[in-house]
C-alpha positions as CSV (number, residue, x, y, z in Angstrom):
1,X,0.0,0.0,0.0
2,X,1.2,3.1,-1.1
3,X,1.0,5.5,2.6
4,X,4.1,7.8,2.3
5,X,4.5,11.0,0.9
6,X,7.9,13.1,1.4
7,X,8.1,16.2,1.2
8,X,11.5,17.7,0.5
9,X,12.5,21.5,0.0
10,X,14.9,23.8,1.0
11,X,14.5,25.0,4.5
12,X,11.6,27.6,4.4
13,X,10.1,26.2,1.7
14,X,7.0,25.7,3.5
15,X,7.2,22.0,4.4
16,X,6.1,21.8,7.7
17,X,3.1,23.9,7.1
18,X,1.8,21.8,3.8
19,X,2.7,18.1,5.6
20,X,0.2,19.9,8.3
21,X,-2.2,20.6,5.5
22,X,-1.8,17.0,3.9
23,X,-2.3,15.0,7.1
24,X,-5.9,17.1,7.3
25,X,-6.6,16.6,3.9
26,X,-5.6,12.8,4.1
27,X,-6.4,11.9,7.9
28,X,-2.5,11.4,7.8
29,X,0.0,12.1,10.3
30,X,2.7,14.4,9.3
31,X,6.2,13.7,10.9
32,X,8.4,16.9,10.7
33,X,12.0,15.8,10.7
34,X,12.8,19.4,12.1
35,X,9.8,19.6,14.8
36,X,10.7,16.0,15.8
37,X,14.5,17.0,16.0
38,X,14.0,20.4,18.1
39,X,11.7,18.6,20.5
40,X,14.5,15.9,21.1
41,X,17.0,17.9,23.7
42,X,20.1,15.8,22.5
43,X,19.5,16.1,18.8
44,X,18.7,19.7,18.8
45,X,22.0,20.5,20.4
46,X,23.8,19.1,17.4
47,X,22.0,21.8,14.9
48,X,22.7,25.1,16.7
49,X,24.2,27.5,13.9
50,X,22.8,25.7,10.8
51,X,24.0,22.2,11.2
52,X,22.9,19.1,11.0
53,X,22.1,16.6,13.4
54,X,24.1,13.0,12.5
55,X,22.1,10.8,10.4
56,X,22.1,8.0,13.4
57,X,19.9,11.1,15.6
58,X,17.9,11.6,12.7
59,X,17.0,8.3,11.9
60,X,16.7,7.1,15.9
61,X,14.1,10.5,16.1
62,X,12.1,9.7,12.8
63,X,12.1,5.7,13.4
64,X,10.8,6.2,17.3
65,X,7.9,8.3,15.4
66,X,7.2,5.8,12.9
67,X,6.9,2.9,15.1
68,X,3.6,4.8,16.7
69,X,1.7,4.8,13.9
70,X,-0.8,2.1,12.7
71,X,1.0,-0.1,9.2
72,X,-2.1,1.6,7.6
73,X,-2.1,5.3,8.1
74,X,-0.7,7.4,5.8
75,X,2.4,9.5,6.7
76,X,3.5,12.6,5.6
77,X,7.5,13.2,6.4
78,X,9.1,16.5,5.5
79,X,12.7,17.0,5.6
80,X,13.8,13.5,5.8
81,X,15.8,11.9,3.8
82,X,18.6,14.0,3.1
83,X,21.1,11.9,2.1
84,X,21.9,8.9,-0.2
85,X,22.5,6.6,3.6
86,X,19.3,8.1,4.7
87,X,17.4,6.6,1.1
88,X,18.6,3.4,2.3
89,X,17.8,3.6,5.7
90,X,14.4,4.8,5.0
91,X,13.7,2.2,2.0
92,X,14.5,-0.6,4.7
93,X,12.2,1.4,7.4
94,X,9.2,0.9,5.2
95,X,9.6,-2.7,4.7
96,X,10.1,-3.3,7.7
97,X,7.0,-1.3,8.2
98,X,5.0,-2.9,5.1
99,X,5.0,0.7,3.7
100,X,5.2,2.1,0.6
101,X,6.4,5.3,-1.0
102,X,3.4,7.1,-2.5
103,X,4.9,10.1,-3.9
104,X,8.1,12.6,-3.3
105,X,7.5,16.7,-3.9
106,X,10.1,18.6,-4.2
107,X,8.9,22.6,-3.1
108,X,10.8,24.6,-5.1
109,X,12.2,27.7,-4.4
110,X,15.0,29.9,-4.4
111,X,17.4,31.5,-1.7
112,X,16.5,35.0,-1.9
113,X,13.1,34.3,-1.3
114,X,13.7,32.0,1.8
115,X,15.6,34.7,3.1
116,X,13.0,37.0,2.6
117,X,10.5,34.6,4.5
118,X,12.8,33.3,7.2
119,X,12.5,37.1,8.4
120,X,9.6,36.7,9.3
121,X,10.4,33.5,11.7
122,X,11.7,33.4,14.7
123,X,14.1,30.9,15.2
124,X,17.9,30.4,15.9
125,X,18.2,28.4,13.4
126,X,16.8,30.5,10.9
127,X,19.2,33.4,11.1
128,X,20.6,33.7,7.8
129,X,24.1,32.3,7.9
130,X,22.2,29.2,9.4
131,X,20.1,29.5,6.5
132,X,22.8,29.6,3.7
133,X,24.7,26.9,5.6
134,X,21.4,24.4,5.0
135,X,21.0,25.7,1.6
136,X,25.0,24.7,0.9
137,X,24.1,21.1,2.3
138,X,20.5,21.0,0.3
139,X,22.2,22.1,-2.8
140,X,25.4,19.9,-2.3
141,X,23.7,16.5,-0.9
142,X,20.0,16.3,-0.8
143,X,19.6,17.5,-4.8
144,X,21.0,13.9,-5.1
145,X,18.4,12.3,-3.6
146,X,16.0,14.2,-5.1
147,X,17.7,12.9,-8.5
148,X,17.4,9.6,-7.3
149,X,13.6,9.8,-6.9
150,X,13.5,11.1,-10.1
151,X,15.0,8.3,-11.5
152,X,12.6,6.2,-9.9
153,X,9.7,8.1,-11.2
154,X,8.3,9.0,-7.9
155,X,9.2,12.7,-8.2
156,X,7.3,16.1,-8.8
157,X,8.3,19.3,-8.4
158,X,5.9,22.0,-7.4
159,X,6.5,26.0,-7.7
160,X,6.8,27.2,-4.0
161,X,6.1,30.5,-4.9
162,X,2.5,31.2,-4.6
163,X,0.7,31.1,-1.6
164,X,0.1,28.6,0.8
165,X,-3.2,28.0,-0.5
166,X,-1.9,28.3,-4.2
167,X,1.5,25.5,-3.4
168,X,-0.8,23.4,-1.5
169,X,-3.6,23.0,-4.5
170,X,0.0,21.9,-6.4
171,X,0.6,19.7,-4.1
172,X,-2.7,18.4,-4.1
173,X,-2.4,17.5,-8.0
174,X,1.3,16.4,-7.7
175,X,0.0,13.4,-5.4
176,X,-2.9,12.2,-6.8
């Protein structure tokens, strides 16, 4: 059965806040790699000043979260997986979990712009050498896994322009 949708995107794409639209839209649950990683005391240590947590934190946080939810529910995960070790990881988690991957978005959308939005947060991670610091490792590791779901044909790639309501309705289309 096909019950997981990533979401991937630069940070400040909007991911957190379309998974939360998703899950309503699908009775899902959304699992946000960076709410799950900032509630976690030990992991959220490791990311102060734009870093990432170790893949071993990331994966122990997301797994933990997993393992709650019924084999049946759908799941909605933003921000995870990042790396080509975190595609395998994750391809073993769903088997193990008899889960299948539905569909992979990719919110697109360019530096500039996040910067221009991030203002508007208020986080410490979002100040903006954190900010180009995550877009250096988006741009450097997680494009290739974003190629790699391309190549399986699971990708889609939605304008993160518009408006919430405007990327969401894109969304919306891209996993039909």
């Amino acid at each position: 059965m096909e019950n997981l949708i990533i979401l991937m995107g630069p940070t400040g794409a909007g991911k957190s806040v379309q998974g939360d639209l998703l899950a309503q839209d699908y009775q899902g649950v959304h699992l946000s790699s960076g709410k799950l990683l900032r509630r976690d005391p030990h992991a959220a240590a490791l990311t102060v000043g734009g870093g990432l947590a170790p893949a071993a934190e990331v994966e122990r946080v997301i797994g933990e979260a997993i393992d709650e939810i019924p084999e049946g529910q759908l799941i909605i995960l933003d921000g995870f997986p990042r790396t080509e070790s975190n595609v395998r990881w994750i391809d073993n988690e769903l088997l193990s979990h008899h889960r299948q991957l539905k569909k992979v978005v990719l919110i697109d959308l360019d530096l500039p712009t996040i910067l221009k939005r991030l203002e508007l947060r208020d986080r410490a991670d979002d100040a903006p050498a954190a900010v180009r610091a995550k877009w250096d490792i988006f741009q450097n590791q997680t494009m290739k896994v974003v190629e790699h779901y391309r190549e399986l044909g699971k990708l889609a790639v939605v304008d993160g322009r518009g408006s919430v309501e405007e990327v969401h309705e894109l969304i919306k289309e891209a996993v039909k």
